[in-house]
Residue frames as a rotation matrix with the C-alpha (Angstrom) as fourth column:
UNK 1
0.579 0.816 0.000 0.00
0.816 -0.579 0.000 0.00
0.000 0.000 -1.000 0.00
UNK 2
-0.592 -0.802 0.081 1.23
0.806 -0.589 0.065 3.25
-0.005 0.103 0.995 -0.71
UNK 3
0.276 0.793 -0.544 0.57
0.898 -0.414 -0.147 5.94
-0.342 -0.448 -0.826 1.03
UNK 4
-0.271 -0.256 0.928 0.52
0.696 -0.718 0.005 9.93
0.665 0.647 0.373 -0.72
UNK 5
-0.045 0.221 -0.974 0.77
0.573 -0.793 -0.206 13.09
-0.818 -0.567 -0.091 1.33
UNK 6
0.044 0.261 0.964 -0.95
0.817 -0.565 0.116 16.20
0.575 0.782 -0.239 0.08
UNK 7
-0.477 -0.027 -0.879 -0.43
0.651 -0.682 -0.333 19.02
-0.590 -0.731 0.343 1.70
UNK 8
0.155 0.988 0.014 -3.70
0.986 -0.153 -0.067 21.34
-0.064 0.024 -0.998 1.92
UNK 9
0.368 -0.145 -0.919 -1.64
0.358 -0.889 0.284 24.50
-0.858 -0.434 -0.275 2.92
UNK 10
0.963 0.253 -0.091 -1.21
-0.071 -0.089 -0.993 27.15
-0.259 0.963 -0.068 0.31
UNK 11
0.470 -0.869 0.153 2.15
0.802 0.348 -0.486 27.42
0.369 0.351 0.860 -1.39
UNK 12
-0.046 -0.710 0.703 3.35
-0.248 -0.673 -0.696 30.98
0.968 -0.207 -0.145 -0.12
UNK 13
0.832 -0.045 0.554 2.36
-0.521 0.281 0.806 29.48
-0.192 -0.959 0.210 4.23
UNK 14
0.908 -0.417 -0.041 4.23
0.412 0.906 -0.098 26.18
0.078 0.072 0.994 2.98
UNK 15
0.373 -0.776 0.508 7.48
0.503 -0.291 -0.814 28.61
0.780 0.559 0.281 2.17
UNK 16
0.347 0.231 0.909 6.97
-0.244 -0.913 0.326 30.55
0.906 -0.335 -0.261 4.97
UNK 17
0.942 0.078 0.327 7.02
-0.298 0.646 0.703 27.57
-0.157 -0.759 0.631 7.31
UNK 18
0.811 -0.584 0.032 10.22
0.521 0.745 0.416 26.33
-0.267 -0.320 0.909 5.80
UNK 19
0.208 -0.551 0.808 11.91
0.101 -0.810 -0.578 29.73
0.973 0.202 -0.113 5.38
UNK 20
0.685 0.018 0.728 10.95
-0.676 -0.355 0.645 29.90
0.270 -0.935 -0.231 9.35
UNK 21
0.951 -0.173 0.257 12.52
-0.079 0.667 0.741 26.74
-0.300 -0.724 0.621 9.96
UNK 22
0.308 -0.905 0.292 15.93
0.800 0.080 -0.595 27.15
0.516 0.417 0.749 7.97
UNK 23
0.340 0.358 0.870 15.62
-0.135 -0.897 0.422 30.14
0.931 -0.261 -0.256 10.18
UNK 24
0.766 0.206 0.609 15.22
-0.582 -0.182 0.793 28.90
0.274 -0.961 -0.020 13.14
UNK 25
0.686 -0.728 0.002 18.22
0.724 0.682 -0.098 25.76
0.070 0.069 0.995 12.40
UNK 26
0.197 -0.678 0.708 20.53
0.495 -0.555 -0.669 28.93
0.846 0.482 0.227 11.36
UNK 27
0.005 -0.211 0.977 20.34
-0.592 -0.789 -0.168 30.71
0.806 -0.577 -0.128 14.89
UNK 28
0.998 0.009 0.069 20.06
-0.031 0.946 0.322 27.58
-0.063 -0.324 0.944 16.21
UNK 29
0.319 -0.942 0.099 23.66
0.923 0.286 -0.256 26.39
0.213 0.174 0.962 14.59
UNK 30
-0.029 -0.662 0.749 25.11
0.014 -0.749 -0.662 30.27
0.999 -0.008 0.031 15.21
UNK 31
0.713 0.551 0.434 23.67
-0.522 0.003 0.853 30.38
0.469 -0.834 0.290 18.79
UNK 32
0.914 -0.391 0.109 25.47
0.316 0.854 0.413 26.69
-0.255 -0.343 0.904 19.44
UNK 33
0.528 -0.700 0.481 28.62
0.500 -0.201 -0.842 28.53
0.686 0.685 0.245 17.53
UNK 34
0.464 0.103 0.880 28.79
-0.032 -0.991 0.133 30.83
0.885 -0.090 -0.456 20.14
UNK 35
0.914 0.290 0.282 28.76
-0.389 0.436 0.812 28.91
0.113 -0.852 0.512 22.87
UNK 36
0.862 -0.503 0.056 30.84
0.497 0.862 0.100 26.94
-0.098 -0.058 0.993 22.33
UNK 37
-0.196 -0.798 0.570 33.74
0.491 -0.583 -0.647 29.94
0.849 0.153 0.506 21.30
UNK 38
0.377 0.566 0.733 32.40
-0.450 -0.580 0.679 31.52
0.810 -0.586 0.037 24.32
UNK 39
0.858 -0.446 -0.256 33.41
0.514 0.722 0.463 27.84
-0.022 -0.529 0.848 26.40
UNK 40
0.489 -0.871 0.053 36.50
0.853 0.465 -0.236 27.82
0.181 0.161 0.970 24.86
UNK 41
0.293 -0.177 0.940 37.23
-0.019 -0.984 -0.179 31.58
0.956 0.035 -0.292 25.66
UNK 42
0.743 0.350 0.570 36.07
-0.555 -0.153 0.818 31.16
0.373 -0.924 0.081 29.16
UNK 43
0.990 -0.138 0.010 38.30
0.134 0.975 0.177 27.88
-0.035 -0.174 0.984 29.39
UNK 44
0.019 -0.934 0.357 41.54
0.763 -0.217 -0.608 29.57
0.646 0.284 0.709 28.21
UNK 45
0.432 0.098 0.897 40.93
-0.591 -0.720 0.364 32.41
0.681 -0.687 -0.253 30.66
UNK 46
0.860 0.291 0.420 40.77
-0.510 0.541 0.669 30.04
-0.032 -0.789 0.613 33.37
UNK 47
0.677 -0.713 -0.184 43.95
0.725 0.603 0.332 28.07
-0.126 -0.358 0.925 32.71
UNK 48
-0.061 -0.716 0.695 45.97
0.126 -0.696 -0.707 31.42
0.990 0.044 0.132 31.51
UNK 49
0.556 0.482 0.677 44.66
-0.528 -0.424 0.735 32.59
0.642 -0.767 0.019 34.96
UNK 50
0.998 0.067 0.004 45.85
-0.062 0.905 0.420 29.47
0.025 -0.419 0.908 36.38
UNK 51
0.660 -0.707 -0.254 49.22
0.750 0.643 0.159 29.34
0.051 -0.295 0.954 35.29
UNK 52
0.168 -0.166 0.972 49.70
-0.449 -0.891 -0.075 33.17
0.878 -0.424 -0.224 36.06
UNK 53
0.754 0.267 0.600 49.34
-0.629 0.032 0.777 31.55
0.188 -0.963 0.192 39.71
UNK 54
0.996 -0.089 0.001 51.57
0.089 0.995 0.047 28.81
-0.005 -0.047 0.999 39.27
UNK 55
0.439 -0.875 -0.206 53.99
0.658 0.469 -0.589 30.73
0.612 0.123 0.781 38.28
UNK 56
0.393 -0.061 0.918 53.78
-0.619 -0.756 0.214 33.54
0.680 -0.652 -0.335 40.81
UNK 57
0.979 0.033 0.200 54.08
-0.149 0.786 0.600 30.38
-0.137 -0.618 0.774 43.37
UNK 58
0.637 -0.728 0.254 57.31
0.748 0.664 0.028 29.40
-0.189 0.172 0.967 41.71
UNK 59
0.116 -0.447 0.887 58.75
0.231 -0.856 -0.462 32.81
0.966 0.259 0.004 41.86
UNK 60
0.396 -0.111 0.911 58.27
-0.918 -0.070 0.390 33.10
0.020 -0.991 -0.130 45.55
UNK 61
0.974 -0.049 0.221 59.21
-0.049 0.907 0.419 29.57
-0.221 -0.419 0.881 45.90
UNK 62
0.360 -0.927 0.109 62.82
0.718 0.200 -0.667 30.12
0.596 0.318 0.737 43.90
UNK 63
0.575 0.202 0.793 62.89
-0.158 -0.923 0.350 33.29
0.803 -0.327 -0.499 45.82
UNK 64
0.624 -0.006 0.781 62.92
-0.781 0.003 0.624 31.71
-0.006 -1.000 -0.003 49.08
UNK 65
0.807 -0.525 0.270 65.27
0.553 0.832 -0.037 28.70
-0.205 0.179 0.962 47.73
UNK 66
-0.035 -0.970 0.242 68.18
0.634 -0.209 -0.745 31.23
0.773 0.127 0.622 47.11
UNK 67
0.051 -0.613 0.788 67.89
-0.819 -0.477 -0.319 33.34
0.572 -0.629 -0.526 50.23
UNK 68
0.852 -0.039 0.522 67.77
-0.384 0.632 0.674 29.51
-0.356 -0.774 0.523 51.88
UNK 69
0.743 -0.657 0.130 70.78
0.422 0.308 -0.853 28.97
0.520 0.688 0.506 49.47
UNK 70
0.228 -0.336 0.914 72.10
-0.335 -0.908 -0.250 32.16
0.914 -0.250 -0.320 51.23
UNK 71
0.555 0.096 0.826 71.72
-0.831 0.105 0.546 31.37
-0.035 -0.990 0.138 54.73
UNK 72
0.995 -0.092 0.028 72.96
0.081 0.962 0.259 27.52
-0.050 -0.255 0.966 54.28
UNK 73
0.085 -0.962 0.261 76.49
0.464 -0.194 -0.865 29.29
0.882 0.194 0.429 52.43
UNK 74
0.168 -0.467 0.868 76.61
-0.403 -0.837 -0.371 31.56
0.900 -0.287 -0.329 55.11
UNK 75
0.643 -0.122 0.756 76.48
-0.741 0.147 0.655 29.00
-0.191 -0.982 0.004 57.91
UNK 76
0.729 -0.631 -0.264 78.90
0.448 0.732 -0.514 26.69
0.518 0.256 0.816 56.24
UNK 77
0.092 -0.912 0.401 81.31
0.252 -0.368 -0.895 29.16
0.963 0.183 0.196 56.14
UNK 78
0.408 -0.086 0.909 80.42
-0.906 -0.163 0.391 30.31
0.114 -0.983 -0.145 60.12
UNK 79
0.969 0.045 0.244 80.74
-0.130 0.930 0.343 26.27
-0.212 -0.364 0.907 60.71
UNK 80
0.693 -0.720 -0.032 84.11
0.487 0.500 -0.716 26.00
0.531 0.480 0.698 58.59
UNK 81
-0.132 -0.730 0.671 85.68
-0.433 -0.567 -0.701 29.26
0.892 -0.383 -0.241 61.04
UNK 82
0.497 0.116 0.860 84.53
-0.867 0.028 0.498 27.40
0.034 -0.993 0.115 64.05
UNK 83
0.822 -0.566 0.072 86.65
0.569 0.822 -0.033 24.27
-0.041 0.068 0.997 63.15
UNK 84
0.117 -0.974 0.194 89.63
0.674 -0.066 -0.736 26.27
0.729 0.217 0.649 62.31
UNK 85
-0.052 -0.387 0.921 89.47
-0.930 -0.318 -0.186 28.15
0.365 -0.865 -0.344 65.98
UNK 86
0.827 0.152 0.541 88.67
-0.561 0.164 0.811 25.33
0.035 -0.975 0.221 67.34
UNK 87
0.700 -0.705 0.118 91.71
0.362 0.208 -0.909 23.51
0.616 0.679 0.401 65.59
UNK 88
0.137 -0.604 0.785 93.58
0.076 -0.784 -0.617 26.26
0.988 0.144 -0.062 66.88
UNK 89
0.573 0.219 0.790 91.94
-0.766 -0.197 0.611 26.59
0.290 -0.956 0.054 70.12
UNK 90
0.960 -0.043 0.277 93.02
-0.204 0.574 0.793 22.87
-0.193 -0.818 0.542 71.01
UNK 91
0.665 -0.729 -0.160 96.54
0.548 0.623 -0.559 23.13
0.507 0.284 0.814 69.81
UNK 92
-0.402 -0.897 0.186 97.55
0.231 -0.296 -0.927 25.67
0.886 -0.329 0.326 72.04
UNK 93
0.504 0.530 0.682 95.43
-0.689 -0.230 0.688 25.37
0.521 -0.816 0.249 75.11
UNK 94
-0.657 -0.727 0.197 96.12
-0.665 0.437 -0.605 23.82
0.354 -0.529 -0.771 78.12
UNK 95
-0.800 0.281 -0.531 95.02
-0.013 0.875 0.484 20.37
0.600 0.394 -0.696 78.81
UNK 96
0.232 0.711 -0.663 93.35
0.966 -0.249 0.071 21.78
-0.115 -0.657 -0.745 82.08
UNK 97
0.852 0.218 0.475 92.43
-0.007 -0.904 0.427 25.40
0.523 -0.367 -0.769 83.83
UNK 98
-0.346 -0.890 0.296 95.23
0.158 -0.366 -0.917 26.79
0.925 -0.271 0.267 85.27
UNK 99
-0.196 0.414 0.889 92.82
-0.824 -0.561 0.079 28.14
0.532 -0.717 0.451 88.05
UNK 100
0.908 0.367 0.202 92.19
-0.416 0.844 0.337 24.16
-0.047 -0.390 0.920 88.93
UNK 101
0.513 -0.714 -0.476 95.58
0.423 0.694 -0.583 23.69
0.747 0.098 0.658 88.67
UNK 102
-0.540 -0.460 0.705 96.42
-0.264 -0.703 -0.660 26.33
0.799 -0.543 0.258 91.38
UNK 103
0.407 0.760 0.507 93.57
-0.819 0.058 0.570 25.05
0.404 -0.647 0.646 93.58
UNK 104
0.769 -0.200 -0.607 95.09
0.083 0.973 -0.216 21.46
0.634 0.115 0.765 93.47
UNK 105
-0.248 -0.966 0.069 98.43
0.351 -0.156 -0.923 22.57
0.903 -0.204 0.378 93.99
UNK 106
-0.256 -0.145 0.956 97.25
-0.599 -0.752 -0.275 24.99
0.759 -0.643 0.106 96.98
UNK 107
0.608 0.783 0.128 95.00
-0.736 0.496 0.460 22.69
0.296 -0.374 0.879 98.59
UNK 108
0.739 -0.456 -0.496 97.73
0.358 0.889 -0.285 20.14
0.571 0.033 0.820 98.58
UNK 109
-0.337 -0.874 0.352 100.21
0.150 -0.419 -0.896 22.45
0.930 -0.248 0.272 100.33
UNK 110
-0.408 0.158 -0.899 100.42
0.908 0.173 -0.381 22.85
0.095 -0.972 -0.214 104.45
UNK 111
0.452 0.888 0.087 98.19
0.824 -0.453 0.339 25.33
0.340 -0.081 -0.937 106.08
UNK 112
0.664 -0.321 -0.675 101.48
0.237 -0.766 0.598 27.65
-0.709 -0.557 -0.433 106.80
UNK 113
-0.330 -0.779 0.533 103.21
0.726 0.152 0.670 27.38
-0.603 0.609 0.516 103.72
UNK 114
0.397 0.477 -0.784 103.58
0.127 -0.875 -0.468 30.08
-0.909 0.086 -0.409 101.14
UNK 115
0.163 -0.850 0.500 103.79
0.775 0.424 0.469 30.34
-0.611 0.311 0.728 97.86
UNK 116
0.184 -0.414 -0.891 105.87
0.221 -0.866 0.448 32.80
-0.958 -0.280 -0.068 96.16
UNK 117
-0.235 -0.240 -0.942 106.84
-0.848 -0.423 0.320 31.72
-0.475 0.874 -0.104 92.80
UNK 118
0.213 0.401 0.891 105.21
0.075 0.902 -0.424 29.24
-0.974 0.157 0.163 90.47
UNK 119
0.285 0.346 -0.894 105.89
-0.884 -0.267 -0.385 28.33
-0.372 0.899 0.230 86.84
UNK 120
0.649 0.624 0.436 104.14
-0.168 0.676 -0.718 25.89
-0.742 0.392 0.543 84.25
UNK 121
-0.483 -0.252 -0.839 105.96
-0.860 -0.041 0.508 24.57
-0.162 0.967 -0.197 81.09
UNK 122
0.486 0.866 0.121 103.95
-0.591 0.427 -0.684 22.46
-0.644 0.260 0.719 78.83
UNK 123
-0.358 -0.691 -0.628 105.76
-0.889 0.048 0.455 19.92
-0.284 0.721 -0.632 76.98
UNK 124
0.448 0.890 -0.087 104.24
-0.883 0.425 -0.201 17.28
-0.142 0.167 0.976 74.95
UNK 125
0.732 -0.309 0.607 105.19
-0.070 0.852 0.518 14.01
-0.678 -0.422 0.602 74.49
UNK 126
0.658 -0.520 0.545 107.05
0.740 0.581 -0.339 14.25
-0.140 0.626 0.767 71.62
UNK 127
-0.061 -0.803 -0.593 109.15
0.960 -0.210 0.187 17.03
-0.275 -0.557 0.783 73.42
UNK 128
-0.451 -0.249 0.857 107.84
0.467 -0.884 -0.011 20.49
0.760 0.396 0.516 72.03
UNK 129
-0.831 0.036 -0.555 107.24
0.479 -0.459 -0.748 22.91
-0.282 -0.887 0.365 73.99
UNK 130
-0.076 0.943 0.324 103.20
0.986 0.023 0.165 23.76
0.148 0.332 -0.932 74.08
UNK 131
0.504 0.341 0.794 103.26
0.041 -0.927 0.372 27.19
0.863 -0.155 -0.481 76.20
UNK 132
-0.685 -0.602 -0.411 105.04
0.587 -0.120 -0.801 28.46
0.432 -0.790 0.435 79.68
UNK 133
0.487 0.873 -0.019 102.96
0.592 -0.314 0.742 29.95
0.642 -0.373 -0.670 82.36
UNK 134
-0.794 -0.606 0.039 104.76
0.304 -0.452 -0.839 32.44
0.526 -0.654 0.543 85.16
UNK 135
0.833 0.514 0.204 103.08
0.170 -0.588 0.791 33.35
0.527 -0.624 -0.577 88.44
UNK 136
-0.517 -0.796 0.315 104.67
-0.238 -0.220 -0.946 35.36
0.822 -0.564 -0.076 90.83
């Protein structure tokens, strides 16, 4: 069976109707055009935006990584002059306080004795002389 469509409406409605509707598809499809460049606007904003932040972050973050650069050289070098006093310090100190050696020494002497003249040489075992103390 075959079936025939007539359409009753005159010919200038009929046009009208499908002038409207190529119409309405056409702002339709520009409409959807928009949008969608509109997204993709909105979307690039957003990550430009983004990695503006990211790298502001990583500016402050190298910042603070060379004045901690700064600070770490500058306590090497504080760390490397305390080894070389102390280096220093323990090759020419004395193994004790003098002031605890004078206590010793006094303390050990009779309760009427007097002393008058004292002096220290330091010699190490392998016979140099370290330092020389003099009291009178």
């Amino acid at each position: 069976m075959r079936v025939f469509l007539a359409s009753l409406l005159p010919a200038e409605v009929g046009e009208r109707l499908r002038t409207r509707g190529e119409a309405r598809r056409t702002w339709l499809l520009v409409s959807l055009l928009l949008l969608s460049v509109i997204g993709v606007s909105v979307h690039s904003w957003d990550q430009a935006r983004r990695a503006r932040a990211i790298r502001a972050a990583s500016i402050s973050l190298r910042e603070t990584a060379i004045d901690v650069d700064t600070e770490l050289s500058r306590l090497e070098a504080e760390r490397r002059e305390l080894n070389d006093f102390m280096t220093t310090h323990r090759r020419v100190a004395l193994p004790i306080e003098v002031s605890d050696l004078l206590a010793t020494i006094t303390n050990a002497m009779p309760a009427k004795a007097t002393l008058t003249d004292l002096s220290i040489k330091l010699v190490s075992r392998d016979g140099a002389v370290r330092g020389a103390l003099a009291a009178p």
